[in-house]
C-alpha positions in Angstrom: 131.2 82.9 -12.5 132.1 86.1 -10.9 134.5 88.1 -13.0 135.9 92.0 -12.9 137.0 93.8 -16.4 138.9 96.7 -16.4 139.3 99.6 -19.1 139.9 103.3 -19.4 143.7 102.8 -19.8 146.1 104.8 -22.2 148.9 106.9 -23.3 148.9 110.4 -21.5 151.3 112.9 -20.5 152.5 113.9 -17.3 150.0 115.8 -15.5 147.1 114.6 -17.3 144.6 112.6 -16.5 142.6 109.1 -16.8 139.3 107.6 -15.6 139.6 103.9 -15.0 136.4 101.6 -14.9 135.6 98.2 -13.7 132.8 96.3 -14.2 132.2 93.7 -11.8 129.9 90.8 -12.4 129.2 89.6 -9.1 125.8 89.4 -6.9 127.0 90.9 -3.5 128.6 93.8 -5.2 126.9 96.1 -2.8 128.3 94.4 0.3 131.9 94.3 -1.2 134.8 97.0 -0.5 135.8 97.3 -3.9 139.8 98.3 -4.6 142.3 98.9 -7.1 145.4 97.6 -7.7 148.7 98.6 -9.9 152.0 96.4 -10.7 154.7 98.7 -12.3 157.3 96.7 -14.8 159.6 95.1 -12.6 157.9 95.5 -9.0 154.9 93.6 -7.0 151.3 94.4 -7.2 150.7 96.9 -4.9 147.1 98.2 -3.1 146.1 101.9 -5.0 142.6 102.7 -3.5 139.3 101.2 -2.2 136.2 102.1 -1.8 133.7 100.2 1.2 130.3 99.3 0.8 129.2 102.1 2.7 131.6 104.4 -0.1 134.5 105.2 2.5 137.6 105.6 0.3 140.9 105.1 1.1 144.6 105.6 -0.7 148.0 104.6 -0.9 150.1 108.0 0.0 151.5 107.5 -3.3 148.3 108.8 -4.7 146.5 110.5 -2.2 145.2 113.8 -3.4 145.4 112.8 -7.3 143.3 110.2 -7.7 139.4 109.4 -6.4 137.6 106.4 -6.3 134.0 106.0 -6.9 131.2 103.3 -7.3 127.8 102.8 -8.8 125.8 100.0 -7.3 123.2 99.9 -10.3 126.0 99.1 -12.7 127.9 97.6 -10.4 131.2 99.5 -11.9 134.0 100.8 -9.5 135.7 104.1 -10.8 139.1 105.1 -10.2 139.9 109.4 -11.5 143.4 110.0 -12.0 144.7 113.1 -12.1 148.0 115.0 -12.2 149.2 111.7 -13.7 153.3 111.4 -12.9 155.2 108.8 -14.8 155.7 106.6 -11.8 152.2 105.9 -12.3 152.6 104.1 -15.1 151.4 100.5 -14.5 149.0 97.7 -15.1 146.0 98.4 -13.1 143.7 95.8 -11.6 140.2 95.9 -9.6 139.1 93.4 -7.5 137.7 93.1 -3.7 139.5 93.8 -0.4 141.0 91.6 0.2 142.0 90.6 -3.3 140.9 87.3 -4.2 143.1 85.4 -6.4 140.4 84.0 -8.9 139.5 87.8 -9.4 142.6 88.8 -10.9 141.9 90.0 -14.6 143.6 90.9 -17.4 144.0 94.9 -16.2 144.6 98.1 -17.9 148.3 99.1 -19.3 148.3 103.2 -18.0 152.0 104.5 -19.9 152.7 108.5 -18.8 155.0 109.6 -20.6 155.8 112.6 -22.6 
């Protein structure tokens, strides 16, 4: 069964930064636009960045220009760099496809930025 596992989350300070990682256990993984996803306490899941098959990246404006999304097909892991973290980052962030697909849904990575 196809399953996505998130990790790289943590405690950092304002303007610091995080690499996120996903791991994706699925056979098409090449043919897959790949995204990442973030639900802050209190609000909805919201799109963060995605990644095509052919590795054209897109943000949320929220993010744009801090954080960069990468993908390896031989490990079939989707990367998400954050950088010049703000503490309205702070979230639960998810991977899965574009567009998500409900039985995709993991358990996700607590980020906290704080100081």
């Amino acid at each position: 069964q196809a399953q996505l596992v998130e990790s790289g989350g943590g405690l950092v300070q304002p303007g610091g930064s995080l690499r996120l990682s996903c791991a994706a256990s699925i056979s098409n993984f090449d043919s897959l636009t790949m995204g990442w996803y973030r639900q802050a306490p209190g609000k909805e899941r919201e799109w963060v960045s995605s990644a095509s098959a052919r590795g054209i990246a897109m943000y949320a404006d929220s993010v744009k220009g801090r954080f960069t999304i990468s993908r390896r097909s031989a490990q079939k892991t989707t990367y998400l760099q954050m950088n010049s973290l703000i503490p309205d980052d702070t979230a639960v962030y998810y991977c899965n496809v574009v567009p998500a697909v409900s039985q995709y849904w993991g358990q996700g990575t607590q980020v906290t930025v704080s100081s």
